[in-house]
N, CA, C and O atoms as CSV, one atom per row, in Angstrom:
chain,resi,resn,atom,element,x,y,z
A,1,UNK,N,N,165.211,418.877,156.770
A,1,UNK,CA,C,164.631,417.534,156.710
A,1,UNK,C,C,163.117,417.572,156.875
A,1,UNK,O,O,162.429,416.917,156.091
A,2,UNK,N,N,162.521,418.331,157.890
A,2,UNK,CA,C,161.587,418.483,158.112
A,2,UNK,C,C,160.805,418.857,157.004
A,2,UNK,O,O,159.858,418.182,156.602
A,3,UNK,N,N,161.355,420.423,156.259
A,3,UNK,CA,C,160.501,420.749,155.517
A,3,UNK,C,C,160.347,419.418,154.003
A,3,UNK,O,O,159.475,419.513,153.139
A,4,UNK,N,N,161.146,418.576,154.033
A,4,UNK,CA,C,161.545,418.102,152.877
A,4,UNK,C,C,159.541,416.604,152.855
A,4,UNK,O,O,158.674,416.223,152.069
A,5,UNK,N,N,159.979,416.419,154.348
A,5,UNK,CA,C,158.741,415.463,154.844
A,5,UNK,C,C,157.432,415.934,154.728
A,5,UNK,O,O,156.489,415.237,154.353
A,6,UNK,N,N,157.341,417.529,155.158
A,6,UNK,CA,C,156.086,418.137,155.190
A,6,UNK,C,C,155.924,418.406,153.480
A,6,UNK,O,O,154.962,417.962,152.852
A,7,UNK,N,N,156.878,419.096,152.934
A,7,UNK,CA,C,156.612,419.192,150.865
A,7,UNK,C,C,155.862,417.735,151.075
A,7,UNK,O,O,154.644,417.698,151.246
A,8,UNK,N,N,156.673,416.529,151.051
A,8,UNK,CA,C,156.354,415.580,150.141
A,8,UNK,C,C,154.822,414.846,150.672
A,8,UNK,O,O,154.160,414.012,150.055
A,9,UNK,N,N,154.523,415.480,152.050
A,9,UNK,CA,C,153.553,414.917,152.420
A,9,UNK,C,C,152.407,415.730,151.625
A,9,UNK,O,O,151.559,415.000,151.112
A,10,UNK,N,N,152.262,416.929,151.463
A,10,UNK,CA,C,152.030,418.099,151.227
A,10,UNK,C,C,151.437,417.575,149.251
A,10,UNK,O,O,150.349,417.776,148.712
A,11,UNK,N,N,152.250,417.136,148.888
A,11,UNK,CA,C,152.443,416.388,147.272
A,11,UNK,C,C,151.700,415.470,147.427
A,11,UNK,O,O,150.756,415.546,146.640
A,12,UNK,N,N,151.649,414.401,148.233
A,12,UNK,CA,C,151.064,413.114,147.589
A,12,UNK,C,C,149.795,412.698,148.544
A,12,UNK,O,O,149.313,411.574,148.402
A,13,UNK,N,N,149.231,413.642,149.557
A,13,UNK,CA,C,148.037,413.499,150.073
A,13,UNK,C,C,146.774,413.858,148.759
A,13,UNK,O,O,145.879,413.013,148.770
A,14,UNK,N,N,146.673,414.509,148.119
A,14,UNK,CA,C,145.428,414.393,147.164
A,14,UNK,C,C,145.654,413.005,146.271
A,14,UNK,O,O,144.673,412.486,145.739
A,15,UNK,N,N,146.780,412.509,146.147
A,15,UNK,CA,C,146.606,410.949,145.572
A,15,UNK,C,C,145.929,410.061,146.787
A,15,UNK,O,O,144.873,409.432,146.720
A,16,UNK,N,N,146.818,410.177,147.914
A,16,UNK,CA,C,145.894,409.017,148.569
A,16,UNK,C,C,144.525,409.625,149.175
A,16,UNK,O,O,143.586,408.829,149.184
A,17,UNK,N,N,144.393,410.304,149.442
A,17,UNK,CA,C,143.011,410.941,149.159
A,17,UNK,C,C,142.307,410.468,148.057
A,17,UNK,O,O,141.116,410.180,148.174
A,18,UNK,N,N,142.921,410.350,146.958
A,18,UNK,CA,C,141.967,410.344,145.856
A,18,UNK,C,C,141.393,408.547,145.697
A,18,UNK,O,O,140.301,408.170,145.271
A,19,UNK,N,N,142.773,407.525,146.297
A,19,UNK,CA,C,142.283,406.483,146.202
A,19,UNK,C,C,141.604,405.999,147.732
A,19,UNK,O,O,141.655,404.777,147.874
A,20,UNK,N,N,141.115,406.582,148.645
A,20,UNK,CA,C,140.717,406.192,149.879
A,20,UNK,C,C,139.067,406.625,149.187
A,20,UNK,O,O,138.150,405.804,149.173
A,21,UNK,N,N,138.935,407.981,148.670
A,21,UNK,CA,C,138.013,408.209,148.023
A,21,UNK,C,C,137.027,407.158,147.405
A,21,UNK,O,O,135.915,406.806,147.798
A,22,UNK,N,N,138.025,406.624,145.943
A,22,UNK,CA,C,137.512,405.356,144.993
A,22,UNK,C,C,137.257,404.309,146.063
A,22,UNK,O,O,136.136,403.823,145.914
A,23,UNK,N,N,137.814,403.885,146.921
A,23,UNK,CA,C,137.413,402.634,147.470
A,23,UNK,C,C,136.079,402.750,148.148
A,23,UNK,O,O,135.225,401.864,148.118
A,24,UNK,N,N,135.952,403.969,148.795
A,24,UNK,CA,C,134.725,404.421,149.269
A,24,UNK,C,C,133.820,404.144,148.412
A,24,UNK,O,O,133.069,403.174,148.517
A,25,UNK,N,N,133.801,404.998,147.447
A,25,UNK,CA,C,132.927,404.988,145.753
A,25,UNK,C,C,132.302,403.993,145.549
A,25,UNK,O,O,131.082,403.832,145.502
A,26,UNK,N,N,133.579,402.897,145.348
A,26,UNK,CA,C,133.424,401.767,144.360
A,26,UNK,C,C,133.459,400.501,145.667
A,26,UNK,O,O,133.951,399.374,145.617
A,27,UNK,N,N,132.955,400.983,146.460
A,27,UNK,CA,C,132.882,399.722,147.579
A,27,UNK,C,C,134.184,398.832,147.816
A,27,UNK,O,O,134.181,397.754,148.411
A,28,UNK,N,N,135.396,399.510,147.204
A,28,UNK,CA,C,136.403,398.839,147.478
A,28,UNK,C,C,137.292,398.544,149.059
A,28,UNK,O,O,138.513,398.665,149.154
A,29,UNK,N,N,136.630,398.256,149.892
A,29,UNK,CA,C,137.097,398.017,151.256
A,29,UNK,C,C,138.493,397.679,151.342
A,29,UNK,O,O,138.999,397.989,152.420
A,30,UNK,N,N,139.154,397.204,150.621
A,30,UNK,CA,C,140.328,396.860,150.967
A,30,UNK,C,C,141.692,397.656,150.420
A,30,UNK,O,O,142.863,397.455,150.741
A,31,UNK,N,N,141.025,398.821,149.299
A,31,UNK,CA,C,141.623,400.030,148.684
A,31,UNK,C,C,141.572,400.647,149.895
A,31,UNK,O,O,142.603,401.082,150.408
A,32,UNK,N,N,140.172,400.772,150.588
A,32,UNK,CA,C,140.594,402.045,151.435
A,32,UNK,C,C,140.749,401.827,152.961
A,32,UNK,O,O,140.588,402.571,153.928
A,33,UNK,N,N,141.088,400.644,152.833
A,33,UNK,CA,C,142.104,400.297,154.068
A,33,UNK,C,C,143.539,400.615,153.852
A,33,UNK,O,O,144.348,401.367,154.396
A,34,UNK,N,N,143.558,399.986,153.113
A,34,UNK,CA,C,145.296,400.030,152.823
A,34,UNK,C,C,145.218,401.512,152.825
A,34,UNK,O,O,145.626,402.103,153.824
A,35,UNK,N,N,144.882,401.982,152.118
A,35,UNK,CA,C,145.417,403.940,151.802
A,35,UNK,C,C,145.211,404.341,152.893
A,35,UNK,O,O,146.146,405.021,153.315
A,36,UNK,N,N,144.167,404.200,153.750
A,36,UNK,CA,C,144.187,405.122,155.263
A,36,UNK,C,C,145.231,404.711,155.933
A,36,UNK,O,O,146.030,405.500,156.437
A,37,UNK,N,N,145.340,403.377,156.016
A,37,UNK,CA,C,146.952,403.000,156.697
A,37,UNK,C,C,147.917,403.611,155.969
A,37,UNK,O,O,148.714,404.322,156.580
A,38,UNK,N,N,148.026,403.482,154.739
A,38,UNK,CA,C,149.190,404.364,154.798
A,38,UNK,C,C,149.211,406.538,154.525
A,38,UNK,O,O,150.083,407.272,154.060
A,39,UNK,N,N,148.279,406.739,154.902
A,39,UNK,CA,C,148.100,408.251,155.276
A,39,UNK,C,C,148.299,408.358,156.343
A,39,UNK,O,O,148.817,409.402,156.739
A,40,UNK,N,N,147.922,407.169,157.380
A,40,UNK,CA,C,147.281,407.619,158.841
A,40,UNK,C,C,149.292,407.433,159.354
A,40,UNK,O,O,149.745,408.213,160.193
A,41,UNK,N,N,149.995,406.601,158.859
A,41,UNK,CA,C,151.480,406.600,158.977
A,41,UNK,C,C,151.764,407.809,158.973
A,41,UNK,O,O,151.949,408.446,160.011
A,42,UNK,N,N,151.869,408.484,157.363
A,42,UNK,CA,C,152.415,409.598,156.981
A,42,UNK,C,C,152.258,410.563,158.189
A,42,UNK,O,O,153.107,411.024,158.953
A,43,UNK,N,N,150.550,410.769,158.111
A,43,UNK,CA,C,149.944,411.960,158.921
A,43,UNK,C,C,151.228,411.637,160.532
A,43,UNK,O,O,151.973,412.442,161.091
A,44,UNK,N,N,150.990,410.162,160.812
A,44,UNK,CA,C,151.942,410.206,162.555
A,44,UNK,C,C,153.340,410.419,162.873
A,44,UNK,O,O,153.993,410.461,163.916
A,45,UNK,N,N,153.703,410.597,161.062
A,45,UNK,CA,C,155.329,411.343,161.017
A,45,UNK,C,C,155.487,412.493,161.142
A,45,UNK,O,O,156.470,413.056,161.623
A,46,UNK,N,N,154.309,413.066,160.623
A,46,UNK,CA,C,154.849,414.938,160.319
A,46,UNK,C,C,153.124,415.956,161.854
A,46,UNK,O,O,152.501,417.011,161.731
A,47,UNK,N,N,153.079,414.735,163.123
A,47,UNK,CA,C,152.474,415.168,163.771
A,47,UNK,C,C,150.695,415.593,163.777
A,47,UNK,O,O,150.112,416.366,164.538
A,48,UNK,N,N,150.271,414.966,162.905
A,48,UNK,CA,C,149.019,415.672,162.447
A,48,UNK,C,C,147.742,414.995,162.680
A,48,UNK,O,O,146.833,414.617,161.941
A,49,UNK,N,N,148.058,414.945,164.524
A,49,UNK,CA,C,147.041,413.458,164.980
A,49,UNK,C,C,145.533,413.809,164.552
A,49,UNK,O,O,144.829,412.818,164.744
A,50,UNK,N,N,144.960,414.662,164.145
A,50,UNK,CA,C,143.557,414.956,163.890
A,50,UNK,C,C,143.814,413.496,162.982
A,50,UNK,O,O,143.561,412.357,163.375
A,51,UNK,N,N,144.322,413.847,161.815
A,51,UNK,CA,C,144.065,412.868,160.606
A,51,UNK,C,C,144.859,412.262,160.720
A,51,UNK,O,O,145.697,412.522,159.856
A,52,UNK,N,N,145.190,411.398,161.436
A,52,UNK,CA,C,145.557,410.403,162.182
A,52,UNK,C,C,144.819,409.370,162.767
A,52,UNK,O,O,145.058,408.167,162.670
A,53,UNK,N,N,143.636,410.068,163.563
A,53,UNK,CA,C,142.829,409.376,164.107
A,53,UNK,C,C,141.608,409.225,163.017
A,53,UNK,O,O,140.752,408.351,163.157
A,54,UNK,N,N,141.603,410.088,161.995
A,54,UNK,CA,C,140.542,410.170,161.363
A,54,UNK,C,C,140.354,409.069,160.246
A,54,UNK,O,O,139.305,408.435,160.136
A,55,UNK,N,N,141.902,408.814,159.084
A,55,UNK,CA,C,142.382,408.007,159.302
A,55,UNK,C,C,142.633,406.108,159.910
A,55,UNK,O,O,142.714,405.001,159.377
A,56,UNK,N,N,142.667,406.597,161.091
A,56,UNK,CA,C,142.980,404.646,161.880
A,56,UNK,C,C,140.815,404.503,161.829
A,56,UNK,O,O,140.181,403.527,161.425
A,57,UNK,N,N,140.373,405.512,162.251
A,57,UNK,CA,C,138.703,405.051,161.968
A,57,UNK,C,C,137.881,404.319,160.316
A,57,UNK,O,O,137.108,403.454,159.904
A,58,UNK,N,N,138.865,405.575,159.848
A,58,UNK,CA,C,138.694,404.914,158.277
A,58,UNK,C,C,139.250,403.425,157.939
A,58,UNK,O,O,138.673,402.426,157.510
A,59,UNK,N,N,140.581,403.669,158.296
A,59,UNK,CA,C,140.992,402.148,158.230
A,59,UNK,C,C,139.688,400.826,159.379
A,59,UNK,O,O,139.688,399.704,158.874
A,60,UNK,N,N,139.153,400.890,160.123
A,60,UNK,CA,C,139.062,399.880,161.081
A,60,UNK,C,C,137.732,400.012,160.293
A,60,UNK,O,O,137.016,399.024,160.128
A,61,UNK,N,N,137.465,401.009,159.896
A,61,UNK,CA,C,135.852,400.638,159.308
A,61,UNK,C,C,136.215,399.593,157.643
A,61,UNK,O,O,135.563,398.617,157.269
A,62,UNK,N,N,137.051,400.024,157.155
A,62,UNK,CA,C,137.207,399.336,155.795
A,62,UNK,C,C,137.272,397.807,156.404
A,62,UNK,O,O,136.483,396.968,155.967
A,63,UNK,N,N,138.185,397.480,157.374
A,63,UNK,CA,C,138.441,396.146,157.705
A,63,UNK,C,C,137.180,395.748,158.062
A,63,UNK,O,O,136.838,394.917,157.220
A,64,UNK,N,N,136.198,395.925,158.972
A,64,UNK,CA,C,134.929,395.953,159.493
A,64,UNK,C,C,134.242,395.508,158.175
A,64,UNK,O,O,133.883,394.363,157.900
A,65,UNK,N,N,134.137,396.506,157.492
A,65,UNK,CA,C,133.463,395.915,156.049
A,65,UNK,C,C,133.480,395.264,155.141
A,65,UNK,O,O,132.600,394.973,154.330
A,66,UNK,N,N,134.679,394.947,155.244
A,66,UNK,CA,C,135.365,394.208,154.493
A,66,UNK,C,C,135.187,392.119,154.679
A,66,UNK,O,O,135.183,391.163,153.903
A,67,UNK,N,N,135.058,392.354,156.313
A,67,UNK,CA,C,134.749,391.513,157.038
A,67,UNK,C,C,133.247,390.790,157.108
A,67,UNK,O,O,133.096,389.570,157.044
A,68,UNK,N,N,132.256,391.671,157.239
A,68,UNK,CA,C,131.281,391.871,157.019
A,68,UNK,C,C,130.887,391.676,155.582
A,68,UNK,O,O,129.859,391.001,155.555
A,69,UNK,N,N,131.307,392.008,154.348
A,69,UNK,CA,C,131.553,391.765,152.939
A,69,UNK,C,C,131.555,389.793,152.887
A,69,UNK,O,O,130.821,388.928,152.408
A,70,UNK,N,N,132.520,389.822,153.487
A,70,UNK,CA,C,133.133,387.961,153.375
A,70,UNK,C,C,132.483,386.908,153.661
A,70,UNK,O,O,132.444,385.792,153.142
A,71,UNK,N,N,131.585,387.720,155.207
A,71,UNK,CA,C,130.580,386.803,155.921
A,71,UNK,C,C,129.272,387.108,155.171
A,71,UNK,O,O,128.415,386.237,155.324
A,72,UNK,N,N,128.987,387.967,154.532
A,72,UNK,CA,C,127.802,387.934,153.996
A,72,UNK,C,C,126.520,388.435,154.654
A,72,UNK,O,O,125.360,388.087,154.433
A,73,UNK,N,N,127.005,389.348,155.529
A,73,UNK,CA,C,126.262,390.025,155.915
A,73,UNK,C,C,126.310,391.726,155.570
A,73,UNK,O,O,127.230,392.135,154.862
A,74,UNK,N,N,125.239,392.727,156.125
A,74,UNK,CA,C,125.302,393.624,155.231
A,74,UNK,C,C,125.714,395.134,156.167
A,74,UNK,O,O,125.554,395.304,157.376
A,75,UNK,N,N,126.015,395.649,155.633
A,75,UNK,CA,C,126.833,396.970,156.041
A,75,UNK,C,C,125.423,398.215,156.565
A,75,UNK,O,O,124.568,398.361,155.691
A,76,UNK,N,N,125.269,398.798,157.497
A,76,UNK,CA,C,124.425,399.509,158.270
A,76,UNK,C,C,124.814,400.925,157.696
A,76,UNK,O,O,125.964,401.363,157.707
A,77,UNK,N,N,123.436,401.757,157.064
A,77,UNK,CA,C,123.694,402.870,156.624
A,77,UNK,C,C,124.520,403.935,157.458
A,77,UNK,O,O,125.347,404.735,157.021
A,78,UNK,N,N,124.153,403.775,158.593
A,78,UNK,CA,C,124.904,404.741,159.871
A,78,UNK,C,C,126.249,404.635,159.600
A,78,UNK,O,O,126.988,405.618,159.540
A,79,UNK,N,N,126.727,403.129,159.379
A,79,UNK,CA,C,128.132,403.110,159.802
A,79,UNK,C,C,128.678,403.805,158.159
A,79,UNK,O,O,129.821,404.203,157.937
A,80,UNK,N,N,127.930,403.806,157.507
A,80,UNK,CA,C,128.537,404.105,156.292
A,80,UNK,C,C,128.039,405.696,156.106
A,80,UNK,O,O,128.483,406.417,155.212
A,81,UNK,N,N,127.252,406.039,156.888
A,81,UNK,CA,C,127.064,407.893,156.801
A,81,UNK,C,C,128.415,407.595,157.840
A,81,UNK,O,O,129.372,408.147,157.296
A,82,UNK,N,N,128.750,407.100,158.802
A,82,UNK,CA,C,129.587,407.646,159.775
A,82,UNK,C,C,131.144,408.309,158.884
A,82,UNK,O,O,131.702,409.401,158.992
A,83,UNK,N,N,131.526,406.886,157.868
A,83,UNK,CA,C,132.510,407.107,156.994
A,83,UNK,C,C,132.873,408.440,156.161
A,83,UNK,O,O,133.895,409.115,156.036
A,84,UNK,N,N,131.154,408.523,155.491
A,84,UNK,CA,C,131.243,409.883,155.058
A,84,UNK,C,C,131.383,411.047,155.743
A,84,UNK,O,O,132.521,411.490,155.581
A,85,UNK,N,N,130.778,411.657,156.367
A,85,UNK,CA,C,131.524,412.274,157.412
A,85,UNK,C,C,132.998,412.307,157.606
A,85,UNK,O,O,133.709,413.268,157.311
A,86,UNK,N,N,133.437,411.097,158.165
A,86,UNK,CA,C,135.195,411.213,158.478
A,86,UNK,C,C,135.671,411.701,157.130
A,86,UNK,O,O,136.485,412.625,157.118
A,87,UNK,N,N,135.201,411.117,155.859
A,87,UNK,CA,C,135.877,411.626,154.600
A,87,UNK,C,C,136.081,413.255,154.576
A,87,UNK,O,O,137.079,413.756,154.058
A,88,UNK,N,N,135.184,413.925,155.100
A,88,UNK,CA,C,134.737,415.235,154.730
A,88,UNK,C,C,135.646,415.870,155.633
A,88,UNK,O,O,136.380,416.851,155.512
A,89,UNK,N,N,135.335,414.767,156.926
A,89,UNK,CA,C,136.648,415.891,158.142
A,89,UNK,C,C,138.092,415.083,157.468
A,89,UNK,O,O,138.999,415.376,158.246
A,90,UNK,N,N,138.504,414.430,156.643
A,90,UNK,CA,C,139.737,414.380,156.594
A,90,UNK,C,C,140.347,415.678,155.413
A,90,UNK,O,O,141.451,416.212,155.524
A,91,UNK,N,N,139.463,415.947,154.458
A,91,UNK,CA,C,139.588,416.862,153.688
A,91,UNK,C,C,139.857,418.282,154.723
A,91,UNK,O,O,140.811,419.054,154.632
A,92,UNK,N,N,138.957,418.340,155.503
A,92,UNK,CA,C,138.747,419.532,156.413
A,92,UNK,C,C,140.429,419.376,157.332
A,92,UNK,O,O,141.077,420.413,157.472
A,93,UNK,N,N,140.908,418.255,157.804
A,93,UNK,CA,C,141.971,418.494,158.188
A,93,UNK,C,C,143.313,418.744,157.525
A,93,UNK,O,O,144.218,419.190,158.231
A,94,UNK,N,N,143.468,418.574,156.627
A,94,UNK,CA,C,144.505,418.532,155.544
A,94,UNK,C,C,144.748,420.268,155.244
A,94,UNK,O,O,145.829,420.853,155.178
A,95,UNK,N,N,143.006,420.995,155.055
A,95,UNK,CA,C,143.263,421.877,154.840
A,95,UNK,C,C,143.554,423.016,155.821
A,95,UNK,O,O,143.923,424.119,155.419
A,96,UNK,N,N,143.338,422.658,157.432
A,96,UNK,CA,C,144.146,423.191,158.683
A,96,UNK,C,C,145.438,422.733,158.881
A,96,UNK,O,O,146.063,423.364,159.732
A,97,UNK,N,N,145.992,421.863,158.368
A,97,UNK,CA,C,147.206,421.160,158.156
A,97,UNK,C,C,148.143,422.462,157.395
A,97,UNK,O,O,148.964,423.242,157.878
A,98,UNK,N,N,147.566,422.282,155.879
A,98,UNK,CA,C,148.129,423.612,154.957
A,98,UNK,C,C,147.971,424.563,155.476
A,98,UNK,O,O,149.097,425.060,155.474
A,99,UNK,N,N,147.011,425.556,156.198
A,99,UNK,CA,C,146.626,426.769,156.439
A,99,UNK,C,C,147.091,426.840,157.969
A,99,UNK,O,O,146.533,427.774,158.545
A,100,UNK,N,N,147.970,426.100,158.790
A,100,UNK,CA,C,148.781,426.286,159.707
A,100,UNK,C,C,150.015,427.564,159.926
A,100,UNK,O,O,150.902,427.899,159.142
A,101,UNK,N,N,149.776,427.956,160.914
A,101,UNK,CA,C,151.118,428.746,161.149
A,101,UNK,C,C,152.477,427.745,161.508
A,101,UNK,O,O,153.587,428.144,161.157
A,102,UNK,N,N,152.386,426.896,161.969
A,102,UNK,CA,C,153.369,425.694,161.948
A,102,UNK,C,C,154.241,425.476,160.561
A,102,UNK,O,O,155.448,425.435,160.323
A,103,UNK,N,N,152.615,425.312,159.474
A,103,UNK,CA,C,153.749,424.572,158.580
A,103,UNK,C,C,153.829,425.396,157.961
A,103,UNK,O,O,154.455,425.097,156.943
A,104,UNK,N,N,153.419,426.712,157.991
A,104,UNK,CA,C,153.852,428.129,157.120
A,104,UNK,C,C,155.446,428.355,157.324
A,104,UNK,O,O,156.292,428.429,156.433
A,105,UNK,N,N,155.693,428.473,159.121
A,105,UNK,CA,C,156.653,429.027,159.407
A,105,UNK,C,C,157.685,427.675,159.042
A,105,UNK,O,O,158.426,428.065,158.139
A,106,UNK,N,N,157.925,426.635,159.299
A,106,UNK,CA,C,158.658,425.261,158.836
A,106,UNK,C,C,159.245,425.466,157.439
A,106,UNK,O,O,160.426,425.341,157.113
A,107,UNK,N,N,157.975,425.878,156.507
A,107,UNK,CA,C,158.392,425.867,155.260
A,107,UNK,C,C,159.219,427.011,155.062
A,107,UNK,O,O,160.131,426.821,154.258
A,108,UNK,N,N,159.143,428.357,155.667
A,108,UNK,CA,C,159.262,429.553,155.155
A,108,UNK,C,C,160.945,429.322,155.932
A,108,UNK,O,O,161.962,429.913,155.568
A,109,UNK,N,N,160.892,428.748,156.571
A,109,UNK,CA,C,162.230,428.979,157.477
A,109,UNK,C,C,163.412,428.249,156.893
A,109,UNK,O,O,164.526,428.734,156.695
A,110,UNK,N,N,163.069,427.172,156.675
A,110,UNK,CA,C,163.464,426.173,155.677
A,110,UNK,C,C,164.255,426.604,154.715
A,110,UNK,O,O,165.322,426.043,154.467
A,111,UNK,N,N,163.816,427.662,154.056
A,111,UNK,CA,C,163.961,428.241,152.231
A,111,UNK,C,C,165.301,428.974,152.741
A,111,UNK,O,O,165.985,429.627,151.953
């Protein structure tokens, strides 16, 4: 079961990656809310609180901006270098995620 959660998580993180990405991009705040919420889920099923937390920040900043977007006021470069950054460590965690002895041995045991 396990390994079946870690494959599929394993599969469809470079999609939501890819759209947490675009919302970033394309100033879409409410793309990349939703997608961090639902990564930051995934990530709290198969244990992987780094990007988890990395994740619920991404999400609270999209809402933040999003918020900020509505009222008409304007978004602070910091908070938006801060984002980038988390983007870079969520990539960076995904790939300690894969390159785990955890989910080496899970998968390998599995087979």
């Amino acid at each position: 079961f396990l390994k079946e959660i870690m494959g599929a998580f394993r599969k469809e993180y470079p999609n939501n990656q890819a759209k947490i990405t675009q919302g970033w991009k394309s100033r879409d705040w409410e793309l990349m809310t939703l997608e961090s919420h639902s990564l930051k889920g995934a990530a709290a099923n198969i244990f992987i609180m780094r990007m988890k937390a990395i994740c619920f920040f991404l999400e609270q900043s999209g809402k933040t901006f999003q918020r900020q977007l509505e009222q008409g006021e304007s978004i602070g470069q910091e908070a938006l270098d801060r984002v980038q950054v988390c983007l870079d460590m969520l990539e960076e965690s995904f790939r300690e995620f894969q390159n785990s002895k955890e989910f080496e041995k899970i998968m390998s045991d599995a087979e």
